[in-house]
DRENDO-1510 file (C-alpha; in Angstrom, 1 decimal, always signed):
<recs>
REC; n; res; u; v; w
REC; 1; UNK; +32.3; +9.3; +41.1 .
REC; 2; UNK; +31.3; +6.4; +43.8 .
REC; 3; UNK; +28.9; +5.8; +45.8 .
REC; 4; UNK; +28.2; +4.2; +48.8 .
REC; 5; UNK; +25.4; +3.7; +51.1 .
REC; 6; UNK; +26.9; +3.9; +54.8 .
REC; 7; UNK; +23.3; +3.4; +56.5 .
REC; 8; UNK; +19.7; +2.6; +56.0 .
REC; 9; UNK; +16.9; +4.8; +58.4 .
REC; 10; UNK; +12.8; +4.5; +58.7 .
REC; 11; UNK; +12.7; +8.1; +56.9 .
REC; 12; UNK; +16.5; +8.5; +54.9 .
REC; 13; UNK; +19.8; +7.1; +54.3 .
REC; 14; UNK; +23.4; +8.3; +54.3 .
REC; 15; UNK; +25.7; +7.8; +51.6 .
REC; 16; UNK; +29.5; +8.6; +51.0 .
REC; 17; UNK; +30.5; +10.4; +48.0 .
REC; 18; UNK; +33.6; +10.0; +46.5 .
REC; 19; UNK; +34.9; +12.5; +43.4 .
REC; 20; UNK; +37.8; +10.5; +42.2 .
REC; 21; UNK; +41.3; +12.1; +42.2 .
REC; 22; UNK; +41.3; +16.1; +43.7 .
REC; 23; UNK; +37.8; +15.7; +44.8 .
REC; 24; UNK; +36.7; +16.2; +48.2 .
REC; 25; UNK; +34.6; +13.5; +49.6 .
REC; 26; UNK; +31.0; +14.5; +50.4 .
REC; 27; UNK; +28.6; +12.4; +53.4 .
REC; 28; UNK; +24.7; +13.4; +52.5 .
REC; 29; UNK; +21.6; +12.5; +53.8 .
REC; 30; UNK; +18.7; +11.4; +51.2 .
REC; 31; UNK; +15.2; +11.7; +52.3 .
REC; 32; UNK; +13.7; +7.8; +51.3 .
REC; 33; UNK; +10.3; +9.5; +50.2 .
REC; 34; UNK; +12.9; +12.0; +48.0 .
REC; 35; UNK; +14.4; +8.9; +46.2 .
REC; 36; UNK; +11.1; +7.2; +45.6 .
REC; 37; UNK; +10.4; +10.7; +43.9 .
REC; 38; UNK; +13.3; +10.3; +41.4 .
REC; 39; UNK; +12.8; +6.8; +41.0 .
REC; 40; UNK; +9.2; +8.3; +39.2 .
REC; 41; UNK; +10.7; +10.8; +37.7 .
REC; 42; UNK; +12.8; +8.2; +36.0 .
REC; 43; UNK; +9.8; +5.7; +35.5 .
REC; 44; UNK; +8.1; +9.0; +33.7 .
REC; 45; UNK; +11.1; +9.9; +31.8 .
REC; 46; UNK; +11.7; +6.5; +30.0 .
REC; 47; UNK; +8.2; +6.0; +29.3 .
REC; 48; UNK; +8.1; +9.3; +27.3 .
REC; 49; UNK; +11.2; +8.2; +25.8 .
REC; 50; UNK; +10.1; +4.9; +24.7 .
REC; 51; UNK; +7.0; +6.7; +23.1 .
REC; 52; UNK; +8.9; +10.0; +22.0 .
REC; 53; UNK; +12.7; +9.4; +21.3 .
REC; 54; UNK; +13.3; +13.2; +20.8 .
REC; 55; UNK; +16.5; +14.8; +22.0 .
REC; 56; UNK; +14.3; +16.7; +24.5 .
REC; 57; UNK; +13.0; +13.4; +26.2 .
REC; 58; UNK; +16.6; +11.7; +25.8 .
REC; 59; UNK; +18.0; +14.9; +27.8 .
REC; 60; UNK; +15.5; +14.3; +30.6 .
REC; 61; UNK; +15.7; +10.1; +30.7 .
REC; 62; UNK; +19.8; +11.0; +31.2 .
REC; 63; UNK; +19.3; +13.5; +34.2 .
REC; 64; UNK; +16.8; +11.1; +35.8 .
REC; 65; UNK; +19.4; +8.2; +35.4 .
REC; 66; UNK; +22.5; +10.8; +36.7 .
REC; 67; UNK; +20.4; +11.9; +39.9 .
REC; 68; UNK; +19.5; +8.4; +40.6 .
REC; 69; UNK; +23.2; +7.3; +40.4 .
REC; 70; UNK; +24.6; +10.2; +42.7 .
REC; 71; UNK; +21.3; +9.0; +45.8 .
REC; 72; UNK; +23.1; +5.4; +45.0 .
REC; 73; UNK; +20.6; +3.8; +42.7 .
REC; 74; UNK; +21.7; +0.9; +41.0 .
REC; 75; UNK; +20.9; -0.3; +37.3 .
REC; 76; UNK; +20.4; -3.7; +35.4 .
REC; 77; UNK; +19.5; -3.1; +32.4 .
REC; 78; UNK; +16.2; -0.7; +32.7 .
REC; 79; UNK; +15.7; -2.1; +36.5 .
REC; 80; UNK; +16.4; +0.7; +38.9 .
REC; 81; UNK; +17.0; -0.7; +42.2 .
REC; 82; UNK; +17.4; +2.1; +44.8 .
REC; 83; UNK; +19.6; +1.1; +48.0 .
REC; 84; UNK; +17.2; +0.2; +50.3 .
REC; 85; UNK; +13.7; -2.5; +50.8 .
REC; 86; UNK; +10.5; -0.6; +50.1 .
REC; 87; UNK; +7.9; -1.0; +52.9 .
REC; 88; UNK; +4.7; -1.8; +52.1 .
REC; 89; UNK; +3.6; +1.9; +52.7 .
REC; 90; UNK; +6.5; +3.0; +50.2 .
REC; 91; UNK; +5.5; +0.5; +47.3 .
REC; 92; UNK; +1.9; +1.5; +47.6 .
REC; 93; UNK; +2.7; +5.1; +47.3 .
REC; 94; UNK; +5.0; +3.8; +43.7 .
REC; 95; UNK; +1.7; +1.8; +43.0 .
REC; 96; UNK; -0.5; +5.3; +43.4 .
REC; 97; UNK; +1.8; +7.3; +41.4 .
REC; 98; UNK; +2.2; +4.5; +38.6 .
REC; 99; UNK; -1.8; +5.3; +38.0 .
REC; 100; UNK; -2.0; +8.6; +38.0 .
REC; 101; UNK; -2.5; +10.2; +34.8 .
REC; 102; UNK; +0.7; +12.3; +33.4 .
</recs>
């Protein structure tokens, strides 16, 4: 599977899917403040991993890394970069959720 981001908006961003051979390419619309939302889930997922490495928390740190990959998420190592600059309003609303208890 590839992805790629066709074009960035204020509230979402389109990205082509492509399935490899015999799959039929897909064009999807992410909602930005939906990515941000996985990107947590993912920052959630590996801290519980990192303090827990259970099958159960492995399982979840996985899914979180696969739904970030299909929105068009990028990794370096641990980084996750999604595929577009946070605004100052978006990184704040990371910042909140980073302090929140779990």
């Amino acid at each position: 599977m590839k992805v790629e981001v066709i074009s960035v908006g204020k509230e979402s961003y389109e990205i082509f899917i492509s399935h490899g051979q015999g799959g039929y390419p897909t064009w999807h619309t992410v909602s930005r403040a939906r990515a941000i939302d996985l990107l947590e889930d993912y920052r959630i997922s590996y801290a519980a991993f990192q303090r827990d490495p259970s099958m159960k928390n492995e399982d979840d740190l996985n899914w979180s890394r696969h739904l970030l990959g299909i929105i068009g998420a990028t990794f370096v190592v641990d980084v996750v970069e999604l595929p577009f600059e946070l605004t100052e309003e978006e990184k704040a609303r990371l910042k909140t959720l980073e302090t929140q208890p779990a």
